[in-house]
C-alpha positions as CSV (number, residue, x, y, z in Angstrom):
1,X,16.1,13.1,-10.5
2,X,16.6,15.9,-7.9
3,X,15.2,19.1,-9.2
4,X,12.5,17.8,-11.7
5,X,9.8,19.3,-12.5
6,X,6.1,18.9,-13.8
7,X,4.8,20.2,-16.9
8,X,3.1,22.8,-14.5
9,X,6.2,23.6,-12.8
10,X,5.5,21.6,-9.5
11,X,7.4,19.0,-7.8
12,X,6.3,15.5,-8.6
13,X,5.4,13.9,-5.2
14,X,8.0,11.6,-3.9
15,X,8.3,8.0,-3.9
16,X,7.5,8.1,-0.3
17,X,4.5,10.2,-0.7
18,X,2.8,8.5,-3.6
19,X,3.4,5.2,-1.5
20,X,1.6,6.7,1.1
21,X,-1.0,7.7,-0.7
22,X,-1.8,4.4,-2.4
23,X,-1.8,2.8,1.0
24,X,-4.5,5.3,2.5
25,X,-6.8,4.2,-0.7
26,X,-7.0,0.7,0.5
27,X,-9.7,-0.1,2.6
28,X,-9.2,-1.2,6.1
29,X,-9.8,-5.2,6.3
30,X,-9.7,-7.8,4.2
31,X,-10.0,-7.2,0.3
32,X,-8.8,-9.2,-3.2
33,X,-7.2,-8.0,-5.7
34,X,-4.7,-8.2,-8.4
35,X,-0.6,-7.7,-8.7
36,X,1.6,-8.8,-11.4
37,X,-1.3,-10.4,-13.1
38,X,-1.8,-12.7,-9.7
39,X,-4.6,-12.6,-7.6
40,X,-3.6,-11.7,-3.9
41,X,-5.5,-11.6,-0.7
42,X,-4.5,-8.0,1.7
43,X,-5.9,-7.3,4.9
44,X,-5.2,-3.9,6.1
45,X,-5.5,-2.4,9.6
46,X,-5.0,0.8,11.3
47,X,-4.6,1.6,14.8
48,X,-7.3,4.2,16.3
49,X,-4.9,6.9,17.0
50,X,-3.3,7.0,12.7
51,X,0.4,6.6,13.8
52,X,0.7,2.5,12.3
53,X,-0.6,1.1,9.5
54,X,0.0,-3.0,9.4
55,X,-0.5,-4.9,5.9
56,X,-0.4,-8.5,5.1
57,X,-1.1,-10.1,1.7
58,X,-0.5,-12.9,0.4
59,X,-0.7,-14.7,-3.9
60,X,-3.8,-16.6,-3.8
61,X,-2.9,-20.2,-5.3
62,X,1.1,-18.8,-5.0
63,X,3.5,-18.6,-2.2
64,X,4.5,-14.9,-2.3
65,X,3.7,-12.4,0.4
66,X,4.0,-8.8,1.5
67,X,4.1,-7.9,5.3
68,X,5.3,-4.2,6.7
69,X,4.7,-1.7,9.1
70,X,4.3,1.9,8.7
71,X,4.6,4.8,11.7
72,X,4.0,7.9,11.4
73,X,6.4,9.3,13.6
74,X,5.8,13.1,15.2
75,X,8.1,15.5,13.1
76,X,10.2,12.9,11.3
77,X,7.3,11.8,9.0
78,X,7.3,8.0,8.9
79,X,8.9,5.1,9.1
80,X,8.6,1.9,6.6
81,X,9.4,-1.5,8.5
82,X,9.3,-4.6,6.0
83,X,9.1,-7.7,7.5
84,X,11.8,-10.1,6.3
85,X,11.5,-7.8,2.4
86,X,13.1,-5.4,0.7
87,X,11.6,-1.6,0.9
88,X,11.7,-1.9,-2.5
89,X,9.5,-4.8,-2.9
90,X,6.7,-3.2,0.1
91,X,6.4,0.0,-2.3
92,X,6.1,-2.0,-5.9
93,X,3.6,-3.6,-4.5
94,X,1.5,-0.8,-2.8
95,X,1.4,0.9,-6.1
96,X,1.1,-1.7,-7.8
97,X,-1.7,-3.6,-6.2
98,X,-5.4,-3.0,-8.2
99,X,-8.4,-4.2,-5.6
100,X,-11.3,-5.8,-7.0
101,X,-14.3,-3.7,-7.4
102,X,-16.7,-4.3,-4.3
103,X,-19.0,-6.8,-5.6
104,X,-23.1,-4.9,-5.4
105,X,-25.1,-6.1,-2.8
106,X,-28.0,-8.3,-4.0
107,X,-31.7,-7.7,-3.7
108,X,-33.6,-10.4,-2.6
């Protein structure tokens, strides 16, 4: 709702913004992880300058994917292409998406 407001009397971040933020918590490469109670493979990459961020994944053992592009784009903010996907469905599953816990290196 427009005008909300925190129990602190802030803003709550946008939609946008907490996309965003989820996206720049996952780790560059390839990881696993877990949406909608589904394992899924993501592999992240970012270009060297910051301005695109591409993601891929895909269910493991399913047939579901998420693909998009996001620019950041001088003075506008940024841009979310979906590839052949609603908006909608790139952000559920940004924020939704749980990565596995990095598996501890063994000791040999």
């Amino acid at each position: 709702m427009p005008g909300t407001m925190t129990a602190e009397g802030k803003k709550p971040p946008s939609i946008q913004a907490t996309f965003e933020d989820a996206l720049a918590k996952l780790p560059d490469g390839y990881v696993d992880g877990y949406f909608g109670n589904r394992s899924w493979g993501v592999t992240v990459k970012r270009s060297g300058d910051g301005k695109r961020t591409w993601l891929y994944g895909e269910e493991l053992g399913g047939t579901d994917i998420v693909s998009f592009n996001l620019y950041r784009l001088a003075g506008r903010g940024s841009a979310l292409n979906p590839c052949e996907m609603s908006s909608a469905k790139v952000i559920e599953f940004v924020l939704g998406f749980e990565p596995r816990p990095a598996k501890a290196a063994s000791r040999s």
